[in-house]
VEXPA-883076 format. One line per field, with one value per residue (C-alpha): x, y, z; residue number from 1. Coordinates in steps of 0.25 Angstrom, whole numbers. Each point is the difference from the previous one (the first is absolute). Example, Ala and Ser with C-alpha at 12.3 -4.5 7.8 and 13.67 -1.06 7.14 Angstrom:
VEXPA-883076
xx <- (49|6)
yy <- (-18|14)
zz <- (31|-2)
resi <- (1|2)
//
This chain:
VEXPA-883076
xx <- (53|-12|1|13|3|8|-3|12|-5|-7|-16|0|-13|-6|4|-9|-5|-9|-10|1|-13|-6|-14|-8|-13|-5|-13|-2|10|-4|-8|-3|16|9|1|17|4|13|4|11|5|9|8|-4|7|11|13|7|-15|2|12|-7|-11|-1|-13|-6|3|-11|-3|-11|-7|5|-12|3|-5|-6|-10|-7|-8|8|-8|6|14|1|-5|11|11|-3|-2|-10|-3|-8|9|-3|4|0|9|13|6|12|4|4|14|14|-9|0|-16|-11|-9|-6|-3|0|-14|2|-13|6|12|2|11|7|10|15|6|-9|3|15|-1|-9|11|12|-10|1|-15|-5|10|-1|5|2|-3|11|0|-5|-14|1|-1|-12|-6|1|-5|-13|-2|0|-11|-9|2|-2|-10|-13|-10|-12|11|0|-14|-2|11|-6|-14|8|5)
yy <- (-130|7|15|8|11|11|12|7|-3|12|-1|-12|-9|-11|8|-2|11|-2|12|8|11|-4|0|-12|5|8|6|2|11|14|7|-14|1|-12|-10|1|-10|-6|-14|-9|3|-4|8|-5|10|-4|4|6|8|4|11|4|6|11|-1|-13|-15|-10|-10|-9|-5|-13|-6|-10|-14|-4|12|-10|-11|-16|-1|15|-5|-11|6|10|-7|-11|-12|-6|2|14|11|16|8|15|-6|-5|-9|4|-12|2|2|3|8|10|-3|-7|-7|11|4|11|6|4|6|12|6|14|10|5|12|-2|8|-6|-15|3|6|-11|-10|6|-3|-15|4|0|-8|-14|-9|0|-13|-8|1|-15|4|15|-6|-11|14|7|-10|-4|16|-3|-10|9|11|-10|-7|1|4|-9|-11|9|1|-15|-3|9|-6|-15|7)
zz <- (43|-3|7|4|8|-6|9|-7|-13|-10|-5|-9|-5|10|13|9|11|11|5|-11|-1|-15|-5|6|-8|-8|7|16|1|3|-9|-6|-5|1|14|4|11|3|-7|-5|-15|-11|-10|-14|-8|-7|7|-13|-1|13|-2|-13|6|11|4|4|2|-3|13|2|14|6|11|9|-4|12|-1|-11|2|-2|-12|-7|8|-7|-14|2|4|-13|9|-11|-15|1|6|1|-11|9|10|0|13|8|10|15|-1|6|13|-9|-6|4|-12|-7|-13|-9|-4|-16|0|10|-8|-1|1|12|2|-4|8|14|-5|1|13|5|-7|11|13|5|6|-16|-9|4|-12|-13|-9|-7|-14|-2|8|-7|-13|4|6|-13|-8|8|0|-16|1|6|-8|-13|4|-7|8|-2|4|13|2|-3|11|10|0|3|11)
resi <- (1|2|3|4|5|6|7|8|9|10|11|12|13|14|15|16|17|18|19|20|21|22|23|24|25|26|27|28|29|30|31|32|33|34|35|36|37|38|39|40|41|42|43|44|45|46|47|48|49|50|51|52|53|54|55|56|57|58|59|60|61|62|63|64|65|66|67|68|69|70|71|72|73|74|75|76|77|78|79|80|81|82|83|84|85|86|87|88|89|90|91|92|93|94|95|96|97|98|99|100|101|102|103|104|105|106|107|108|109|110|111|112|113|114|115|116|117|118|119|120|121|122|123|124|125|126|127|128|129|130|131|132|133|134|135|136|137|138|139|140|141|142|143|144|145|146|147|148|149|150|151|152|153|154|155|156|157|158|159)
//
């Protein structure tokens, strides 16, 4: 099993929310402000973090995979020897996902206090992802982060 349903479950890391307002860019807002829009996200912050702080819970965007091209699908999904380092797969699975992936390039922090709330309506909280997938998530979001960036670079302009 790669997702579950716990609908009665608390905030914890690698929920999953759908339609949840976040940043989508940086620029194009009013007064030349942020872009908000609604969009799919994961919970990245640890679940232990997660009661120490008040304030905020760190998510990151997930995107549809058939929004990309067959050429960036298969990169993301790791169908050959390169593979996208910003982006890590989530297969279809159990109805409760479509193949998506998470965009590491988008984290950023969102209320506490609204993610729980959103975490009690079947209309926001759709899974959560088993520990087996959690772990493969968190350790791709450490590739990213540890990469060096003219490995990056190099790897963009193949792409």
């Amino acid at each position: 099993m790669t997702y579950h349903n716990s609908p009665d479950g608390k905030l914890s890391q690698g929920d999953i929310f759908r339609r949840v307002r976040v940043i989508t860019n940086i620029v194009g807002g009013t007064n030349n402000g942020p872009k908000y829009g609604e969009s799919n996200i994961v919970v990245i912050t640890r679940s232990c973090e997660i009661d120490k702080d008040p304030n905020s819970v760190l998510v990151a965007r997930i995107a549809r995979l058939k929004s990309q091209s067959e050429r960036i699908r298969g990169l993301i999904r790791g169908d050959g020897e390169k593979v996208i380092v910003n982006a890590f797969y989530l297969p279809p699975g159990d109805q409760l996902m479509e193949e998506s992936y998470v965009d590491w390039r988008t984290l950023q922090p969102l209320s506490k206090e609204m993610m729980e709330q959103l975490r009690l309506n079947q209309d926001y909280y759709k899974c959560t992802l088993d520990e087996e997938m959690r772990k493969a998530c968190l350790e791709s979001f450490i590739v990213f982060f540890t990469k060096p960036e003219d490995e990056e670079n190099q790897q963009l302009e193949d792409v």
